[in-house]
SENU-449775 format. One line per 8 residues: number of its first residue (from 1); their letters; for each residue x, y, z of N, C-alpha, C. Coordinates in nm, 3 decimals. Example, Ala and Ser with C-alpha at 12.3 -4.5 7.8 and 13.67 -1.06 7.14 Angstrom:
2
1	AS	1.319 -0.569 0.780 1.230 -0.450 0.780 1.320 -0.330 0.780; 1.285 -0.225 0.708 1.367 -0.106 0.714 1.290 0.003 0.787 .
This chain:
224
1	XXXXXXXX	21.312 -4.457 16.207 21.334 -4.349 16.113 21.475 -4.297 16.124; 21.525 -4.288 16.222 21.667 -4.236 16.225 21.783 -4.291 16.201; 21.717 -4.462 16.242 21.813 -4.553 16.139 21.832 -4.503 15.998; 21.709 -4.494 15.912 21.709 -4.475 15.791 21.769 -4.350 15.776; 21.771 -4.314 15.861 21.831 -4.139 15.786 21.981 -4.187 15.787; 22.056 -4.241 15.905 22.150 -4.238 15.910 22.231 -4.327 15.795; 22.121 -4.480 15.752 22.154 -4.506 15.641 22.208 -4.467 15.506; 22.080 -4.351 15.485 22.063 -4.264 15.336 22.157 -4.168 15.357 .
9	XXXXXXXX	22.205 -4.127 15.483 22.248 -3.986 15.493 22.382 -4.014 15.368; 22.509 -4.142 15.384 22.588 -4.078 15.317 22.540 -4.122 15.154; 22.457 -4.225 15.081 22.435 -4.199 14.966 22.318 -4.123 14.919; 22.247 -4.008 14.996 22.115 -3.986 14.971 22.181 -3.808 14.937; 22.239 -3.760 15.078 22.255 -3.681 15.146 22.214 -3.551 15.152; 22.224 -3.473 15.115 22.159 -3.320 15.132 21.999 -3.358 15.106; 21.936 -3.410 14.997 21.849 -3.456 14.928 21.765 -3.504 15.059; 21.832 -3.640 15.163 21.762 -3.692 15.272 21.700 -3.581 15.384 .
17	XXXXXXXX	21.808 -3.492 15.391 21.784 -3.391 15.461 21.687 -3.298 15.430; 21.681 -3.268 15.347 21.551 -3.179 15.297 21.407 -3.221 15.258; 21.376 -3.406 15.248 21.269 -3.472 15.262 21.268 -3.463 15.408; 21.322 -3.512 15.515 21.295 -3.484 15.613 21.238 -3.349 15.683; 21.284 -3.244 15.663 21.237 -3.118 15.676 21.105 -3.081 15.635; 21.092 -3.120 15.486 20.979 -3.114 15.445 20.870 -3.193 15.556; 20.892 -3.325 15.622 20.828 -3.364 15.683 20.806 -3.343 15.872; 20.866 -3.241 15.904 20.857 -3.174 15.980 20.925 -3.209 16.067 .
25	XXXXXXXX	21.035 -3.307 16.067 21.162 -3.347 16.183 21.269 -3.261 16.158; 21.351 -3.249 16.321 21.470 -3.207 16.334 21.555 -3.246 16.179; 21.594 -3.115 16.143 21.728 -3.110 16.071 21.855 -3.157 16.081; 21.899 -3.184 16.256 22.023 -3.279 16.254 22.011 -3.368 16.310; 21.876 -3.446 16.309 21.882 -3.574 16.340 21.990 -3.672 16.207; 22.062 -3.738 16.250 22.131 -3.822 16.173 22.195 -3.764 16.042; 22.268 -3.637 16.071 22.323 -3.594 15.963 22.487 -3.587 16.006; 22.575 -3.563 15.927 22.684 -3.581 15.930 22.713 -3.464 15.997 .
33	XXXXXXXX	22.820 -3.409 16.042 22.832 -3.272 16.109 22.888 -3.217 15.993; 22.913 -3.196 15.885 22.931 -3.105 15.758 22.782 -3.087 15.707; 22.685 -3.162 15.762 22.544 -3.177 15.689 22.464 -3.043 15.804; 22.554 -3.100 15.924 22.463 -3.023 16.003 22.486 -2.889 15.991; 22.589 -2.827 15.995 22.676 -2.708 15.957 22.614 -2.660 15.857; 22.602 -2.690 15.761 22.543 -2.643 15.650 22.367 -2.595 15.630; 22.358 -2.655 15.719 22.145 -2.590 15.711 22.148 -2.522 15.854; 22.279 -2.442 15.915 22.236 -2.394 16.031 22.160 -2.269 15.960 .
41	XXXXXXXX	22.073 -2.180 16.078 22.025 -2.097 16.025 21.890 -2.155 15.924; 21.824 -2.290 15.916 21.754 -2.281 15.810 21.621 -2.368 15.890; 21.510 -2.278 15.909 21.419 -2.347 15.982 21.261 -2.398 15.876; 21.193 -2.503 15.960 21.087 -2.523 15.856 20.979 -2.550 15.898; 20.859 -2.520 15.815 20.709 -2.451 15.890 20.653 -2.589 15.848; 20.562 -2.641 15.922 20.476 -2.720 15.953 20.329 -2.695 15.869; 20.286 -2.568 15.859 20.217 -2.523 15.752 20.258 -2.525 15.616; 20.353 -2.435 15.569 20.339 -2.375 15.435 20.479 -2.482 15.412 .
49	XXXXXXXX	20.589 -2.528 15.449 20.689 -2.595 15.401 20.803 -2.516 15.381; 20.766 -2.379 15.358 20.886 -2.292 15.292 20.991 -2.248 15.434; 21.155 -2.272 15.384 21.251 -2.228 15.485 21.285 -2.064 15.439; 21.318 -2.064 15.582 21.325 -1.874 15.570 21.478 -1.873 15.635; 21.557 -1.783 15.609 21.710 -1.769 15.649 21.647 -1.657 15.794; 21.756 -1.676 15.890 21.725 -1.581 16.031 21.876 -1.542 16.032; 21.905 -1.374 15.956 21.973 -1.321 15.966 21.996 -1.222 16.086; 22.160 -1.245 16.157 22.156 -1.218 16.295 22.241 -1.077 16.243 .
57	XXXXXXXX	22.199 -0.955 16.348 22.250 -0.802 16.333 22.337 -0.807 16.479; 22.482 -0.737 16.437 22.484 -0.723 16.577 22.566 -0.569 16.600; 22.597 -0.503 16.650 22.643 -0.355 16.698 22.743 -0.354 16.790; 22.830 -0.280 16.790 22.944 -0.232 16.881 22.869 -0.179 17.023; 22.896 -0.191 17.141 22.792 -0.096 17.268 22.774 0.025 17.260; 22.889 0.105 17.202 22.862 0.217 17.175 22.808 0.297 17.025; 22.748 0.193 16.986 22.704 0.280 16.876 22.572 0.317 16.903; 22.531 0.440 16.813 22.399 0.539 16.830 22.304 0.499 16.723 .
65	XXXXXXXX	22.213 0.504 16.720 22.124 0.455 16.608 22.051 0.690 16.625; 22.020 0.694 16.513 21.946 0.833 16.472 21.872 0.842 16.344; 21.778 0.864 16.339 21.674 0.904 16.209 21.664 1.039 16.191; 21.658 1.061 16.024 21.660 1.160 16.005 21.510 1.245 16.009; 21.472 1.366 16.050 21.354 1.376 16.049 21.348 1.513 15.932; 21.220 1.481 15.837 21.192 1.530 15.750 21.126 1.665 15.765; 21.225 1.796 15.698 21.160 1.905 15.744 21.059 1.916 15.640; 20.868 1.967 15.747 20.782 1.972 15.716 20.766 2.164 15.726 .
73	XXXXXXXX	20.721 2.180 15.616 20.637 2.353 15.574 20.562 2.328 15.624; 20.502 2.428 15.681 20.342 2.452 15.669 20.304 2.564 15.624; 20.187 2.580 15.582 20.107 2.722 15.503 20.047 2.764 15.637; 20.004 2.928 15.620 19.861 2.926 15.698 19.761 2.945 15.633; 19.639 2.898 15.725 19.534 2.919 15.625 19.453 3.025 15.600; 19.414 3.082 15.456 19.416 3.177 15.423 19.278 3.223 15.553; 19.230 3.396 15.569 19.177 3.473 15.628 19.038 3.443 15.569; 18.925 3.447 15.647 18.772 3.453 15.560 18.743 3.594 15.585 .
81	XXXXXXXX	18.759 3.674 15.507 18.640 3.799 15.505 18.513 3.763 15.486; 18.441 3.869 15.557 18.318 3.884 15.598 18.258 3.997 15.467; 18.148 3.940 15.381 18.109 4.042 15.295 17.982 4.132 15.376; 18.035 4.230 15.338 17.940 4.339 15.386 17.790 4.350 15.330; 17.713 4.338 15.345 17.565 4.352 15.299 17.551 4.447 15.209; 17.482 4.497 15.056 17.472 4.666 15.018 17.330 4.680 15.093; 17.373 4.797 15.151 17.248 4.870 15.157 17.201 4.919 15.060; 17.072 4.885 15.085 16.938 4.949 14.969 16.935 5.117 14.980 .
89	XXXXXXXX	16.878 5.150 14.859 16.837 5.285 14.843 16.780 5.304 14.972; 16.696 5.278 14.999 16.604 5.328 15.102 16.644 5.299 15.243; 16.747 5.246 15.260 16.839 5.275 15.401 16.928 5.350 15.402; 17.002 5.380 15.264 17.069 5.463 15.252 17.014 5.596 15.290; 16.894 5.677 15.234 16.820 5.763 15.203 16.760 5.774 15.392; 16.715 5.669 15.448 16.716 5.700 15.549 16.806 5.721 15.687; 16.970 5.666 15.657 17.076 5.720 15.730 17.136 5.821 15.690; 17.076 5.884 15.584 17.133 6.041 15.537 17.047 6.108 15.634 .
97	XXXXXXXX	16.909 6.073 15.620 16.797 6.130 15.672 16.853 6.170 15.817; 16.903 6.046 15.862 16.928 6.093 15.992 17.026 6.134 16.088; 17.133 6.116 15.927 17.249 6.240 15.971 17.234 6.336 15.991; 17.133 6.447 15.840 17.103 6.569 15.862 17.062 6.635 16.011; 16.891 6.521 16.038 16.874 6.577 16.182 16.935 6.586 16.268; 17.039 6.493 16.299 17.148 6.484 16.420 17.205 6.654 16.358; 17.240 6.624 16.290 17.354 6.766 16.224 17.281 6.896 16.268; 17.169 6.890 16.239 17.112 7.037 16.294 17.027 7.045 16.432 .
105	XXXXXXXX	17.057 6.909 16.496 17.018 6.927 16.648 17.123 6.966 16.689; 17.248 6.978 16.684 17.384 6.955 16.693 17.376 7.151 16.674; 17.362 7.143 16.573 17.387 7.347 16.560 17.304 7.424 16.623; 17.165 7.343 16.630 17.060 7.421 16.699 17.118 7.421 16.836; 17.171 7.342 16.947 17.254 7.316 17.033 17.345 7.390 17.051; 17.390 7.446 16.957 17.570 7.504 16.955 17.478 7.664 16.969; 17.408 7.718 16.877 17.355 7.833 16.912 17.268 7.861 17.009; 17.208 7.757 17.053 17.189 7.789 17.226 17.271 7.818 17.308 .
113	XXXXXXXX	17.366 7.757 17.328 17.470 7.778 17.406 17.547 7.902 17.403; 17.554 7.919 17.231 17.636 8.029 17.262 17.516 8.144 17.276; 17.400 8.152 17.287 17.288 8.282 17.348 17.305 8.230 17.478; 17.337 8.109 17.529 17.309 8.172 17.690 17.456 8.172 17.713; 17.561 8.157 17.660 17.673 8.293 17.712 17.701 8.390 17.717; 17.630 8.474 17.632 17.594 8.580 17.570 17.493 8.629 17.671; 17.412 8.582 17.741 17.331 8.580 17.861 17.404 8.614 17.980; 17.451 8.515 17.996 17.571 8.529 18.156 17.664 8.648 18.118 .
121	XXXXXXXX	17.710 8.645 18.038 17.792 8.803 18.020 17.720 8.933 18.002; 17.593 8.931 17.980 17.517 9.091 18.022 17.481 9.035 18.173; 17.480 8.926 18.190 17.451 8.917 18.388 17.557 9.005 18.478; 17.678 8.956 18.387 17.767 9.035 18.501 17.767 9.191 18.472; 17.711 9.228 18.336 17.721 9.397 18.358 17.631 9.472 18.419; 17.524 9.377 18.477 17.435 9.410 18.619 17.472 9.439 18.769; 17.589 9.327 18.772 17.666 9.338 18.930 17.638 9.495 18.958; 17.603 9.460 19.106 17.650 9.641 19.202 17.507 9.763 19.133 .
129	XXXXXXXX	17.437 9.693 19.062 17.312 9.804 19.060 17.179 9.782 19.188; 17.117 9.902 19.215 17.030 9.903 19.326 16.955 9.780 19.288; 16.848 9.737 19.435 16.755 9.679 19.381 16.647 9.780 19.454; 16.561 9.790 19.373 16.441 9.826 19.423 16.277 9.694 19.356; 16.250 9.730 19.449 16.083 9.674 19.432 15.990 9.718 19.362; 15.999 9.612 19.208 15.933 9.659 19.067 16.005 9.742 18.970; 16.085 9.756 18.999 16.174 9.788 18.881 16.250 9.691 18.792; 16.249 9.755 18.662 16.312 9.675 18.568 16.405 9.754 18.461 .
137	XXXXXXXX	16.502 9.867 18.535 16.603 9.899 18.466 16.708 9.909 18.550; 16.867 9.931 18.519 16.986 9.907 18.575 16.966 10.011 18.634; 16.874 10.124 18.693 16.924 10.261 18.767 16.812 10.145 18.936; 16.738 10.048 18.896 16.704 9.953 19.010 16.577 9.876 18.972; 16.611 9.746 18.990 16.529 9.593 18.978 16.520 9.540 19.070; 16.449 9.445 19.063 16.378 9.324 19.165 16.434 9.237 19.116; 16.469 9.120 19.177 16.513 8.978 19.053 16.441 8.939 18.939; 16.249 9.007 18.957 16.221 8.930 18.810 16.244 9.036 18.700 .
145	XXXXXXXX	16.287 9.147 18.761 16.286 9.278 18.682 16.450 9.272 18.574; 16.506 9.227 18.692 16.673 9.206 18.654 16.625 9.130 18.493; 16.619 8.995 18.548 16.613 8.893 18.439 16.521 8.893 18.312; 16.462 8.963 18.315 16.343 9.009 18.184 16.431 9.123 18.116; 16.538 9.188 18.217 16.582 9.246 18.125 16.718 9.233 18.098; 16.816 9.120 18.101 16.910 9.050 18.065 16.872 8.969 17.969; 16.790 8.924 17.958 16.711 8.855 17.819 16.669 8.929 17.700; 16.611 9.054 17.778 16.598 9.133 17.651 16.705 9.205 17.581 .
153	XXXXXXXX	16.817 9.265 17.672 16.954 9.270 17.562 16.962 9.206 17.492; 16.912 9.084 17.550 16.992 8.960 17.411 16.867 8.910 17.316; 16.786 9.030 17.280 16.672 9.014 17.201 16.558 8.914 17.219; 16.575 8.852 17.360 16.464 8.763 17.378 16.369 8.802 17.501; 16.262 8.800 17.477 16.101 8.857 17.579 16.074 8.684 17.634; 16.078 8.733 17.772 16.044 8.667 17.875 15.938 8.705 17.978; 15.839 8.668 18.031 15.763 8.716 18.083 15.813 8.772 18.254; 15.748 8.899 18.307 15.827 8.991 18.388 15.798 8.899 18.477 .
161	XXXXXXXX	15.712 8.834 18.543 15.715 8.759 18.668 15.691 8.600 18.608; 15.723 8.486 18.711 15.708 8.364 18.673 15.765 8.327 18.527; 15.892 8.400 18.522 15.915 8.360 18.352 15.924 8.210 18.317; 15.966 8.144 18.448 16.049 7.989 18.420 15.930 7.938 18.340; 15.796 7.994 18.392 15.647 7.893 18.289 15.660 7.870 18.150; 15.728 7.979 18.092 15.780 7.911 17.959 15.928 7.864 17.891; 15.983 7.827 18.007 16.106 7.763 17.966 16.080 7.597 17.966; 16.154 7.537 17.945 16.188 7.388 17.985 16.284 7.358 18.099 .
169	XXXXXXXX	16.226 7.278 18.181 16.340 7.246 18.284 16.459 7.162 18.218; 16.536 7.167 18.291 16.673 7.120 18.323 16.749 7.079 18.424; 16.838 6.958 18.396 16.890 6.932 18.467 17.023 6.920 18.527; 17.058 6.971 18.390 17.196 7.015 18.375 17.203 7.136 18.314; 17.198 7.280 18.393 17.186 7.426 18.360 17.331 7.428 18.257; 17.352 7.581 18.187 17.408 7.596 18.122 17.463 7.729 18.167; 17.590 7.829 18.198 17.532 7.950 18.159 17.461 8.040 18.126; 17.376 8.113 18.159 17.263 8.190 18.076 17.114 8.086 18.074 .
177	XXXXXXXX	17.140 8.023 18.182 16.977 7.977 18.214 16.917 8.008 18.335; 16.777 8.051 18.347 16.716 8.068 18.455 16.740 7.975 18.591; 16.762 8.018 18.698 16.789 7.969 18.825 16.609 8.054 18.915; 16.502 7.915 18.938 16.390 7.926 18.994 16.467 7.919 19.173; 16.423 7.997 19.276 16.465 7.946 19.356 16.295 7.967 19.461; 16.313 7.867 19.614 16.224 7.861 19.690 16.106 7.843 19.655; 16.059 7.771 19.574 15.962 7.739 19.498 15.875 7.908 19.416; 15.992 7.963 19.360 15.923 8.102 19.309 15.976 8.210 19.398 .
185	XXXXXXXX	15.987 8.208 19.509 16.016 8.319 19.550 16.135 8.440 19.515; 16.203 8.330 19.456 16.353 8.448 19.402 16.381 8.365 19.269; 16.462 8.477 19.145 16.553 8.433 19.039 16.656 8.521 19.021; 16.707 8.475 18.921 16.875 8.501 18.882 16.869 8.391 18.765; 17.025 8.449 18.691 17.057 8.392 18.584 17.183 8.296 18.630; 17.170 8.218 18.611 17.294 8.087 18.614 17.421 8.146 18.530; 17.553 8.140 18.574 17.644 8.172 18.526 17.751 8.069 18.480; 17.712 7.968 18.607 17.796 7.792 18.587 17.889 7.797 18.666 .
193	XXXXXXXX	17.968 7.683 18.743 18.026 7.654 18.848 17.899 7.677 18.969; 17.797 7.640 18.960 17.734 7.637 19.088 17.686 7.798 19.139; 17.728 7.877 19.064 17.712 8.029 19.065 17.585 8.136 18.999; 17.539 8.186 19.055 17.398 8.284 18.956 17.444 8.409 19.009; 17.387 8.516 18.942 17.410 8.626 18.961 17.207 8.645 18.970; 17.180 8.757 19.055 17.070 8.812 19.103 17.073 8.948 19.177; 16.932 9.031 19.164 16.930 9.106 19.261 16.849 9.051 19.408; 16.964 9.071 19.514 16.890 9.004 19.608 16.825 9.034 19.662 .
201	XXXXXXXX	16.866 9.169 19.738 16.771 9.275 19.827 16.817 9.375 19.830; 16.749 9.493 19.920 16.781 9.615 19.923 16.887 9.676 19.987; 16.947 9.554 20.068 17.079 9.582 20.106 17.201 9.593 20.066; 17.195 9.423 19.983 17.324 9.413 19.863 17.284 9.443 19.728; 17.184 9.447 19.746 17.146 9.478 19.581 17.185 9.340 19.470; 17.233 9.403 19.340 17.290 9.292 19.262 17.408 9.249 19.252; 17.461 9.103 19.247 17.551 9.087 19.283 17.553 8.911 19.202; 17.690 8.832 19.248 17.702 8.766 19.196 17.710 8.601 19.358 .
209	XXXXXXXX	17.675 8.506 19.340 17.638 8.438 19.501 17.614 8.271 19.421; 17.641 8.211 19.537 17.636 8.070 19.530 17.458 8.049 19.499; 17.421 7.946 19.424 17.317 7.966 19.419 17.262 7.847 19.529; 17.367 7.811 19.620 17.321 7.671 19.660 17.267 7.789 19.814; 17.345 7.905 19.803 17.339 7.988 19.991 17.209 8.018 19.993; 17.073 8.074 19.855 16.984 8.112 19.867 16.840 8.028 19.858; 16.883 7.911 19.935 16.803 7.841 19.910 16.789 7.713 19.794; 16.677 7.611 19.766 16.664 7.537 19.682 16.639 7.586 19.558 .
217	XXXXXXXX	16.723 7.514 19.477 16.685 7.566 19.318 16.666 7.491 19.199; 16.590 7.524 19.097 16.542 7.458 19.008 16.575 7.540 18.865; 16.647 7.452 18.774 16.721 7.529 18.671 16.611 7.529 18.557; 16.589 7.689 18.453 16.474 7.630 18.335 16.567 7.693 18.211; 16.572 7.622 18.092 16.649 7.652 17.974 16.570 7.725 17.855; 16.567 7.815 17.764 16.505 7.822 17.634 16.558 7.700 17.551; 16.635 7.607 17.526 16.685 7.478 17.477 16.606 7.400 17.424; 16.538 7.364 17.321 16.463 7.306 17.237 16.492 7.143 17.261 .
């Protein structure tokens, strides 16, 4: 075969060269060196037949290669509100309902308070009167005598002995609430800071005293 090429090469020539290729031999077998020169760069597939050119790149050492990068927006994404439910008539009608009551537990509250300050301040215009045994006016009282009648300035009837039986206990006294002490044996009116005013005895009479010095005590409110 390479005889023959070399034969055909000079009356065939480019022509020989490219049947050969087609048939899958070297390109410079038996070509002239102007033949060979000329298909450098030109290779051929064994499959499909077709030549492809292999174009060579080449760069200085110092050059930089850089891409440009594409400025990207972004949105944010919008907020989800939350829809509120309607309330019905009849929840409505019943959180009015139960505003009102709050509202006038709230005042009924506020005018307690302010009767048992109103309480503790006729307590102290007791200080320094006698005590005597069974009495129930400022010329001389007993403690239950005192307190039946510090209540009654302030238009309210309390019973003369054992009054606490119709109060409500408490646990957090107020001003102007009954102070039970020794399981009954003594009272006084609570003034606050830990303080009652009472008649104690026939020595000091009425006066104003820790309520923690006379023993154990148990607080009772008119407080609804």
């Amino acid at each position: 075969m390479s005889k023959a090429v070399s034969a055909n090469a000079g009356t065939v020539g480019r022509q020989a060269a490219v049947i050969a290729a087609a048939s899958g031999l070297i390109l410079t077998m038996g070509l002239p060196a102007n033949a060979a020169d000329s298909t450098a760069g030109v290779s051929a597939s064994t499959e499909s037949g077709s030549a492809q050119s292999a174009l060579a790149v080449t760069a200085a050492p110092t050059a930089t290669v850089s891409f440009e990068r594409p400025v990207v927006k972004t949105t944010a994404a919008p907020k989800i509100e939350r829809v509120r439910a309607l309330s019905t008539a009849a929840e409505t009608a019943a959180q009015g309902a139960g505003a009102t009551e709050k509202a006038a537990d709230k005042l009924a509250g506020a005018v307690s308070s302010a009767a048992a300050s109103g309480l503790a301040a006729i307590a102290y215009t007791g200080i320094g009167h006698p005590y005597v045994w069974g009495g129930t006016t400022p010329s001389g009282w007993d403690c239950s005598g005192f307190t039946q009648w510090v209540y009654a300035q302030a238009g309210i009837s309390i019973p003369r002995v054992n009054a606490w039986t119709a109060m409500k206990p408490t646990s957090t006294p107020v001003p102007g609430d009954l102070v039970m002490q020794n399981g009954g044996a003594h009272v006084g009116i609570y003034v606050g800071n830990g303080m009652m005013i009472s008649a104690l005895n026939p020595s000091q009479g009425t006066l104003l005293h820790s309520a923690a010095s006379t023993g154990t005590s148990s607080f009772f409110t008119l407080a609804q």
